[in-house]
N, C-alpha and C positions, 0 to 999 in steps of 0.2 A: 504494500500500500504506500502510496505518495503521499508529499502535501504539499500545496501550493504557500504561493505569499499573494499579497493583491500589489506588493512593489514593486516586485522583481517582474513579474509577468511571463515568468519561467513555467514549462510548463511537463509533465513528469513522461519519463520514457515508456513507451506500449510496451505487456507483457503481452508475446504471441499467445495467442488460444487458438488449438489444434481443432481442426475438422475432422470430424468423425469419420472414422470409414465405413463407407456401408457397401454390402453387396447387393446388385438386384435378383433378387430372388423370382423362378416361375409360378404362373396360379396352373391352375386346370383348364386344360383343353376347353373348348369351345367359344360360343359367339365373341365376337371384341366388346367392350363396352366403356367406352373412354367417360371416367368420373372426374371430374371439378369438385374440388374439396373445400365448398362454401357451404359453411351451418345453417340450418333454419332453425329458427324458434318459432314453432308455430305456437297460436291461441290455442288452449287447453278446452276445448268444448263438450268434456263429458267427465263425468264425474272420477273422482280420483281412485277408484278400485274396477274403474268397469273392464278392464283389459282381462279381471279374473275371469268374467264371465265368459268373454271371446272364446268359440271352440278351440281346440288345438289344429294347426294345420299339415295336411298330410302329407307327410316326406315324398318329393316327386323324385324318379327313378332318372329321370333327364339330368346330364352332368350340367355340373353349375358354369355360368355364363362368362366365361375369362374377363378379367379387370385391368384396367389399367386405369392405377393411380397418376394422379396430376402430382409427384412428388415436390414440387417447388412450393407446392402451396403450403400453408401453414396446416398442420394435424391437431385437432381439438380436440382435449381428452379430459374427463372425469377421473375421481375415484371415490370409491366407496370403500368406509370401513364397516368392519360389520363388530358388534361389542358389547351387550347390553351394560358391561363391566366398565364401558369407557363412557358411556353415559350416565353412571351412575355415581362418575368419582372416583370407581376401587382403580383403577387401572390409568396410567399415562400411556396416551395414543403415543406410539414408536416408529410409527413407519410413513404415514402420508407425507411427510415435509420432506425426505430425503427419498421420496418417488418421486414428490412433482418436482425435486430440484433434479435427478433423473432426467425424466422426463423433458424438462425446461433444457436440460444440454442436450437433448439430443433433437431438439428442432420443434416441439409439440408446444402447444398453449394451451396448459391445464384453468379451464373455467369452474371447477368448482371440486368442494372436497368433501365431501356426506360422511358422518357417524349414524350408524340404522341400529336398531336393533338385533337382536339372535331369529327373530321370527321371517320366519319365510314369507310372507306377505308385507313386508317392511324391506325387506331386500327385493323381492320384485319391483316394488313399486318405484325403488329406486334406480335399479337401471330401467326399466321401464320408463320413466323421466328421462333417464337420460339419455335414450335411443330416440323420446320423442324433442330431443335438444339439438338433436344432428350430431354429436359428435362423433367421431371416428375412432374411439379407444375411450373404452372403460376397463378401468384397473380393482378388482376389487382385492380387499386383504383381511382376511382372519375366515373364521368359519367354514375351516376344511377337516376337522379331524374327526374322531369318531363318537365322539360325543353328543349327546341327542340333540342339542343346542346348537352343534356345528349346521348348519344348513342353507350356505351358501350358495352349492352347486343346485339345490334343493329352488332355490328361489332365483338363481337365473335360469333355473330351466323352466319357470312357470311364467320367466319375464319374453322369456324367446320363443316358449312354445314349442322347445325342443325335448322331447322325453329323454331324461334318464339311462344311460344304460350302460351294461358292464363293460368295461374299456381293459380286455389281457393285456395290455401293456403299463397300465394303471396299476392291475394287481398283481404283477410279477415285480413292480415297486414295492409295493406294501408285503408282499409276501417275502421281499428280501430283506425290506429293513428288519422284519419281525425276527428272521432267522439270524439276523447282525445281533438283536437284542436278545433272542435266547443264547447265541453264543457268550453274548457277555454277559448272563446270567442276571437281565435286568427283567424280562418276564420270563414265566415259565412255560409256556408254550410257545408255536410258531405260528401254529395253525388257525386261521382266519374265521373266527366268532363273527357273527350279526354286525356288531360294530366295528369292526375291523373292515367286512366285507365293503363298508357303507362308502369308505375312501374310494373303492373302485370304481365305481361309478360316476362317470361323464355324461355332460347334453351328448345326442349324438351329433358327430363332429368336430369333437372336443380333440384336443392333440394333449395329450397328459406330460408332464414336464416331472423331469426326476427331484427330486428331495436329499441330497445327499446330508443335510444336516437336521433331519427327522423323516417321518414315516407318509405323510401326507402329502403326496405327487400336487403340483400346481397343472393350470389348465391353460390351453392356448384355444383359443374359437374363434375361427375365420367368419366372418357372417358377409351376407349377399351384397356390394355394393362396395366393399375394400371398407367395411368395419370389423373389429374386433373386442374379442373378451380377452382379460387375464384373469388368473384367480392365483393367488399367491396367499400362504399361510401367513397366522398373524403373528407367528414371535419373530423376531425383528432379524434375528441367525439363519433363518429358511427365508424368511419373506427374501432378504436381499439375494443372496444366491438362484432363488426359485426364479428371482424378477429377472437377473439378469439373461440364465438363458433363456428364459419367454423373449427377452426384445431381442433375442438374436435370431429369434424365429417368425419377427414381425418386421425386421427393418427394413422390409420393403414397403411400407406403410408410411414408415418415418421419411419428413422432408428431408431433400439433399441441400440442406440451409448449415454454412459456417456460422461461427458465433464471434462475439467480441464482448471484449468487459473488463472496463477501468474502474480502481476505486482511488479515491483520493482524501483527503482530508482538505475540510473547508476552514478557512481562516477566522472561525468560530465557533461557541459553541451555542450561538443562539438558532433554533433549527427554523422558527417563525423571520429571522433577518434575511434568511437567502429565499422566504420565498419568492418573491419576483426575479430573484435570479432564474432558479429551477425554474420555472413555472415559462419563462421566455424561449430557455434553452429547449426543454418541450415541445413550444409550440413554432419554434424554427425547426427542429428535428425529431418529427414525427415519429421517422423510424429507429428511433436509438429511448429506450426505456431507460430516466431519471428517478430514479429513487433516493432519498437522504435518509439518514440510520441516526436518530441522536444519543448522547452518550448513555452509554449504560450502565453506567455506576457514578462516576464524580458530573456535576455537570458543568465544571470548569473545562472537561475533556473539548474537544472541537469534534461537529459532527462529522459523519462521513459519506461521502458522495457515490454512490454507485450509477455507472452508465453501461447498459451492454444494449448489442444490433445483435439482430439475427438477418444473412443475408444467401444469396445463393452461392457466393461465394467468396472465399475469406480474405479477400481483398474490399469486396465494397463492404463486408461488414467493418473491417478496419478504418475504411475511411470515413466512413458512420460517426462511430465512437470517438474518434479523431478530431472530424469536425465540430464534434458537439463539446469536445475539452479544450478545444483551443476558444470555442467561444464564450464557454464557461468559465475559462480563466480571465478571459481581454474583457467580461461584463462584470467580475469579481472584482481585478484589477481599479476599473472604473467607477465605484461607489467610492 
């Protein structure tokens, strides 16, 4: 982190920020179907449980219609945590802020971050909002294991309208971890009880994701249109590992957008004095997000300035970021 002066008019050296590499990945065979990744918010004109009612629809035998993503364009994505225990107090949420900051480096614009209940009619509803939001990635976290309360997969599949079903590569996870845990003499059997079995099962067309640090496989679901599910466990040791190889199995989703991002220290610590600064610098540079951070402990401390672009490529995001520091420091300078 830098810090400026407003005398010197000096202004602090760019630290590079690396572009992501992504590979393009293929979809399935058939028709093209070229998507523009522009959200709708439509008006909500029916009551807020009526989707339970909706029949379920019946899996057509016809291979799904090949996609092509508009990758340049920005990816809008939710998440859901599911927790009765983080609504309640007992429990500190661990994982939303270091997904959407995930998420946020790897090109997406996370709009919103939901705590739901354990009940599968409260997890429906809520990516069910959120598929009627437009976004293109819903991330959800906790409520996979085998516990009666876990019933996550339970309620995206009543949000999707996708039954349930046994997924053998699901439970040759669950069936290995358990024999990892008898070996090391942490249960006593291996063999897959009611609640055990319950892990197994995925919407169908679920792509099951290994758990190397517990027993509860995470989920990847491709849906029509170049949208997608995650489902990642909720202790924060599975959840990050489950997450990361899920977006390794979605990056073709994710935009081909470089990033940029300067911080600085402002030549005070009064956070209400710079806003007309911020507030100019914004509205000359659109594309470069200003945020200021005020002290966090002494308030003698001087605030701190955050600028990042996201751009197609890490050139004009640099010169984004760039432009919008040199004019921040020469309007600084100037009071």
């Amino acid at each position: 982190m830098r810090s400026w002066s407003g005398s010197s008019g000096g202004w602090p050296r760019s630290e590079e920020s690396s572009r992501p590499d992504f590979d393009v990945l293929s979809s399935a065979a058939g028709e093209t179907v070229t998507l523009t990744k522009k959200p709708s918010f439509p008006r909500r004109d029916r009551r807020r449980d009526a989707v339970a009612h909706v029949p379920r629809k019946r899996l057509s035998a016809a291979p799904a219609a090949k996609v092509v993503v508009d990758r340049h364009g920005p990816l809008h994505a939710e998440i859901v945590v599911v927790g009765r225990e983080l609504l309640r107090g007992q429990l500190r949420e661990g994982n939303a802020s270091w997904i959407a900051g995930e998420l946020t480096r790897r090109g997406a614009l996370v709009h919103r971050v939901t705590i739901v209940d354990d009940l599968e009619r409260s997890i429906m509803n809520a990516v069910s909002e959120a598929r009627e939001r437009g976004v293109h990635l819903i991330v959800t976290t906790g409520g996979l294991g085998p516990a009666q309360d876990d019933r996550t997969l339970a309620g995206v599949s009543e949000a999707l309208r996708l039954p349930l079903t046994m997924s053998p590569p699901a439970r040759d996870m669950v069936e290995s971890a358990y024999r990892a845990l008898k070996g090391a003499r942490i249960v006593g059997s291996a063999a897959l009880n009611a609640s055990r079995e319950k892990m197994c099962f995925l919407p169908v067309g679920a792509e099951a994701i290994p758990n190397p640090e517990g027993v509860a496989p995470g989920m990847v679901l491709r849906l029509t249109g170049g949208a997608a599910v995650v489902s990642v466990p909720g202790r924060p040791e599975e959840s990050k590992v489950v997450f990361e190889a899920a977006m390794r199995r979605v990056r073709d989703l994710l935009p081909l957008r470089a990033s940029a991002e300067r911080e600085l220290e402002a030549p005070t610590s009064d956070e209400s004095a710079m806003r007309p600064v911020l507030d100019r610098v914004t509205a000359e540079f659109p594309g470069v997000w200003v945020k200021s951070h005020p002290p966090s402990s002494r308030r003698r401390d001087p605030i701190r300035v955050t600028l990042q672009s996201f751009a197609p490529t890490q050139k004009e995001a640099d010169t984004l970021v760039e432009g919008a520091l040199r004019r921040l420091l020469a309007l600084s300078g100037s009071r």
